[in-house]
C-alpha positions as CSV (number, residue, x, y, z in Angstrom):
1,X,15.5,12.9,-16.1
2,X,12.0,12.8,-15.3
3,X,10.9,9.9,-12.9
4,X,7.8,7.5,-14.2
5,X,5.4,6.9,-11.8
6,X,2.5,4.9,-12.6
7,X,-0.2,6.0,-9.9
8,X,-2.9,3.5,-9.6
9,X,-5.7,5.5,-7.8
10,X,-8.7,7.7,-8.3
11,X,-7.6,10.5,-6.9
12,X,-7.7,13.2,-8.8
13,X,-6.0,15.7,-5.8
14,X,-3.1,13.5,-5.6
15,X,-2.7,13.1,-9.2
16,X,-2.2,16.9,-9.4
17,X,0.3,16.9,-6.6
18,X,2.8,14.2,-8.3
19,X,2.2,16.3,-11.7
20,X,2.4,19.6,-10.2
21,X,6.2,18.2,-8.5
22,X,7.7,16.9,-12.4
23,X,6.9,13.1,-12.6
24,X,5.8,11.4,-15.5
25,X,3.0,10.2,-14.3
26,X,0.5,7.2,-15.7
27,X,-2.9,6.6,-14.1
28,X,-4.5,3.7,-14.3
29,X,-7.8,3.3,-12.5
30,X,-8.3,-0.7,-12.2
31,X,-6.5,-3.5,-12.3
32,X,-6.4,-4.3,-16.6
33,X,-5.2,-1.1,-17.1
34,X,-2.5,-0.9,-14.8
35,X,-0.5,-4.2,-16.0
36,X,-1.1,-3.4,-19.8
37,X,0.9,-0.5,-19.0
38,X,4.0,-2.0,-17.1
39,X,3.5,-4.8,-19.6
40,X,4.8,-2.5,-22.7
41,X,6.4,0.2,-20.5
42,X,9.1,0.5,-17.7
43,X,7.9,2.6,-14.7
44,X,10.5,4.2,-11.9
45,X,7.5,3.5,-9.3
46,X,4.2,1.9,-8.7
47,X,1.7,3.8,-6.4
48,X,-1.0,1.3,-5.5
49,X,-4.1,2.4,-3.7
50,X,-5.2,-1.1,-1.9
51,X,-8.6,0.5,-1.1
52,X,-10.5,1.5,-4.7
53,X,-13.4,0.3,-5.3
54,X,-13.9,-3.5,-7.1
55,X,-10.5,-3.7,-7.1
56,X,-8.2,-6.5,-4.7
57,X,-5.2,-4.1,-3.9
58,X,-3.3,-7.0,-2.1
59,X,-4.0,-9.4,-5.2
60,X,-3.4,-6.5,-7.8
61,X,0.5,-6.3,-5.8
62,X,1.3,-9.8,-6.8
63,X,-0.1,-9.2,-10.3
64,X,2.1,-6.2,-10.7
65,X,5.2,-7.8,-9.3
66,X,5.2,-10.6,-11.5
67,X,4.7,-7.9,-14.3
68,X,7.3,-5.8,-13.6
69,X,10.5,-5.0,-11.7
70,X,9.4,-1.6,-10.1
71,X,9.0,-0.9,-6.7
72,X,5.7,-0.8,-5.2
73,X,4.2,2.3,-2.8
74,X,1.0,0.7,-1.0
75,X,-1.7,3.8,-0.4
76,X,-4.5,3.5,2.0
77,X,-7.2,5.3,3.7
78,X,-7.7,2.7,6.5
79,X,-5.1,3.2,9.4
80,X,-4.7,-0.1,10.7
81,X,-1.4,-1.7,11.3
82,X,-2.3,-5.2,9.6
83,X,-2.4,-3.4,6.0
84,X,0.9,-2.6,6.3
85,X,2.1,-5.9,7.6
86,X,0.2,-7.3,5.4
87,X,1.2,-5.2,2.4
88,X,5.2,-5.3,3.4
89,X,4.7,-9.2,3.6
90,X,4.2,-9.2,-0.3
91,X,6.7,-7.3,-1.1
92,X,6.0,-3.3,-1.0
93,X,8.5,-1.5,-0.6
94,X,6.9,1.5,1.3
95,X,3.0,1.4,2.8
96,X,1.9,5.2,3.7
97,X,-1.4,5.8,5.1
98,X,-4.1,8.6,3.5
99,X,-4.7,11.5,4.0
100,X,-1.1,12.1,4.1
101,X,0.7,15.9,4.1
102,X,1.5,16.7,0.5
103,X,5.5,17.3,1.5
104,X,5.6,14.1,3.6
105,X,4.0,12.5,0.6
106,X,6.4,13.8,-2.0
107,X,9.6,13.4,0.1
108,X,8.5,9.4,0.9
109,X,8.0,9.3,-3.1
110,X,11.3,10.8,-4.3
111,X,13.1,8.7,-1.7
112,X,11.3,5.6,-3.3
113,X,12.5,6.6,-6.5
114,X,16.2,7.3,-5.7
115,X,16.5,4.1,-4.1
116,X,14.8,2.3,-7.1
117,X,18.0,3.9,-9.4
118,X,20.7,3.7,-6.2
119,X,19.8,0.0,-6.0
120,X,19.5,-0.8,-10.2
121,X,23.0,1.3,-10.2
122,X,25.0,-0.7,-7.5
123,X,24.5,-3.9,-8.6
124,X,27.2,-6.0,-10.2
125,X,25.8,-6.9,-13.4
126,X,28.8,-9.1,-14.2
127,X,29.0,-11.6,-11.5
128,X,27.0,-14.6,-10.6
129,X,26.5,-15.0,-7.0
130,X,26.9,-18.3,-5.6
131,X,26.3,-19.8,-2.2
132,X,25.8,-23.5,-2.0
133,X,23.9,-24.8,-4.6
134,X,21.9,-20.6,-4.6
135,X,22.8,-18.8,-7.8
136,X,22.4,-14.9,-7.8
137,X,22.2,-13.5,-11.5
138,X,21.7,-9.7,-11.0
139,X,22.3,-9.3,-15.4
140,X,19.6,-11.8,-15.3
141,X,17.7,-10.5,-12.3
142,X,16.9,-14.2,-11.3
143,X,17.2,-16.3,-8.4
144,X,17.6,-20.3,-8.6
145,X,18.5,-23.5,-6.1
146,X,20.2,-26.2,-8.7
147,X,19.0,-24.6,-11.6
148,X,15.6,-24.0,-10.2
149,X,13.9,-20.9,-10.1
150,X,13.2,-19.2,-6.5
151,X,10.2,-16.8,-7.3
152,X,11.6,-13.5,-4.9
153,X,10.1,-9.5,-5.0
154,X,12.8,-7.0,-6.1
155,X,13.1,-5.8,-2.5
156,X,14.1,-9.7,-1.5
157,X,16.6,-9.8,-4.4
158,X,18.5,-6.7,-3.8
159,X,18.0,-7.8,-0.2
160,X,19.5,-11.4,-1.0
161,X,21.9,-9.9,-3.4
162,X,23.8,-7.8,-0.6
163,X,23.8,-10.5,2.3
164,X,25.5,-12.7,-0.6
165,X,28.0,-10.0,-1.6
166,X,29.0,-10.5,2.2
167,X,28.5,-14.4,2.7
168,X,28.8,-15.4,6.7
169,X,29.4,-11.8,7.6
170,X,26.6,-10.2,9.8
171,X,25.5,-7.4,8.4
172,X,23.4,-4.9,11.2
173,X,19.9,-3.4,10.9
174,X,21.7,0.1,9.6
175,X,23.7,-1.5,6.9
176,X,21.0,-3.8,5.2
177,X,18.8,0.0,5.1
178,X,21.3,2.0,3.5
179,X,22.5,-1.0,0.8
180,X,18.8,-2.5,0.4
181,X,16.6,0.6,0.7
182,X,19.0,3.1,0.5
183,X,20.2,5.8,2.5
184,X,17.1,8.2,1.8
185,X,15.0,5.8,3.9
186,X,13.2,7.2,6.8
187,X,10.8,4.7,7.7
188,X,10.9,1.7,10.5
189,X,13.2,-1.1,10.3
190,X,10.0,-3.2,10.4
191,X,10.4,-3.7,6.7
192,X,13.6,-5.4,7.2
193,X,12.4,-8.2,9.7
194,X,9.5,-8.6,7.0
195,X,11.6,-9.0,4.3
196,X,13.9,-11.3,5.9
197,X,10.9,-13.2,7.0
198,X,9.6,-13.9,3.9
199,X,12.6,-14.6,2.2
200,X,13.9,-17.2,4.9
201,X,10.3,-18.5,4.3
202,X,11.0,-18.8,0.9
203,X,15.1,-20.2,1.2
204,X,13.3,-22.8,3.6
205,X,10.2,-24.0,1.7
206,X,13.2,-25.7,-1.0
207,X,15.3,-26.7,2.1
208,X,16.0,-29.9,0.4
209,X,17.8,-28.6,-2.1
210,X,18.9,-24.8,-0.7
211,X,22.4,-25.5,1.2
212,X,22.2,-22.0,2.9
213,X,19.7,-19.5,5.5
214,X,19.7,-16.5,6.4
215,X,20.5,-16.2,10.3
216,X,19.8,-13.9,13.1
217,X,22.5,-12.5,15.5
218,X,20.9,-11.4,18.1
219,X,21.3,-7.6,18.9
220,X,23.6,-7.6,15.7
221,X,21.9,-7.9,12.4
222,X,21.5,-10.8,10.0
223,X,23.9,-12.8,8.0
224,X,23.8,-15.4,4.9
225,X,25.2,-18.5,5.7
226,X,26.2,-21.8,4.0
227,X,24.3,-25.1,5.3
């Protein structure tokens, strides 16, 4: 089956690329027009240019996240290393910087894609996940802390999803990449300190009520424990 990729971009070289390889691809030029179409439709990937014209690429991520489950692929012609901190931070899942060659390009976007379904496939859709007073709901794809909602990415969820699977075991760098992103990834392990980051940023802002953290073991990996 055909992956569908909603490309939000102008251009037009690109476009032909992602077509020219078999996606299904939706363009949407600005920022309306991109979440009335994950609003009524289900994409397998978001690329996001963060750089076209008029239009806030960082605020159209959050936008688009609270619109819809898919994975996000920030695209951007400026090369500095705070875009993609930044961009990670909110919850991309990939950040790749323009002009980029078209095989690199397609590889990172079919290895997007195949973690997308890997990670949809391998979650129990049965089970409620429970650590403390943290409730896991992957049927439900929600996150709450005695009965209130957590707002999480669904990079953090799958991410918070596996470390409760294996509650107070550490899990290392290698084995949070191949169960979180997959084992298609070929990017830096900078997106898992991010991630875990922001979601022990998150786990800490409702500390009061949240009986567990994620914990680093130094030169190990990271573990979910129980306050």
């Amino acid at each position: 089956m055909k992956a569908n990729i909603l490309l939000v971009d102008n251009d037009e070289a690109l476009q032909r690329c992602l077509e020219e390889a078999g996606f299904c691809l939706t363009t949407a030029h600005n920022a309306e027009d991109a979440l009335q179409h994950v609003r009524y439709n289900a994409p397998d990937l978001i690329l996001l240019d963060i750089n076209l014209p008029g239009l806030d690429g960082f605020a159209e991520l959050r936008h688009l996240q609270h619109a819809s489950n898919a994975p996000v692929l920030l695209l951007s012609t400026r090369h500095r290393d705070v875009d993609e901190v930044v961009g990670l931070e909110l919850g991309a899942d990939d950040f790749i910087a323009k002009p980029c060659p078209k095989d690199i390009l397609l590889a990172r976007v079919r290895a997007a894609v195949r973690r997308s379904h890997s990670a949809h496939m391998s979650l129990d859709q049965t089970a409620v996940l429970r650590v403390g007073t943290l409730a896991i709901d992957a049927a439900a794809f929600s996150v709450t802390v005695q009965g209130q909602p957590l707002a999480v990415t669904a990079r953090e969820f799958r991410l918070l999803h596996v470390l409760a699977q294996h509650v107070e075991q550490v899990l290392t760098l290698d084995e949070i990449i191949e169960q979180v992103w997959g084992d298609a990834y070929e990017g830096e392990p900078q997106v898992v300190y991010v991630a875990v980051r922001m979601l022990r940023r998150k786990l800490e802002q409702m500390a009061a009520d949240c009986a567990c953290t994620i914990v680093n073991v130094r030169g190990v990996g990271y573990k979910l424990t129980a306050a």
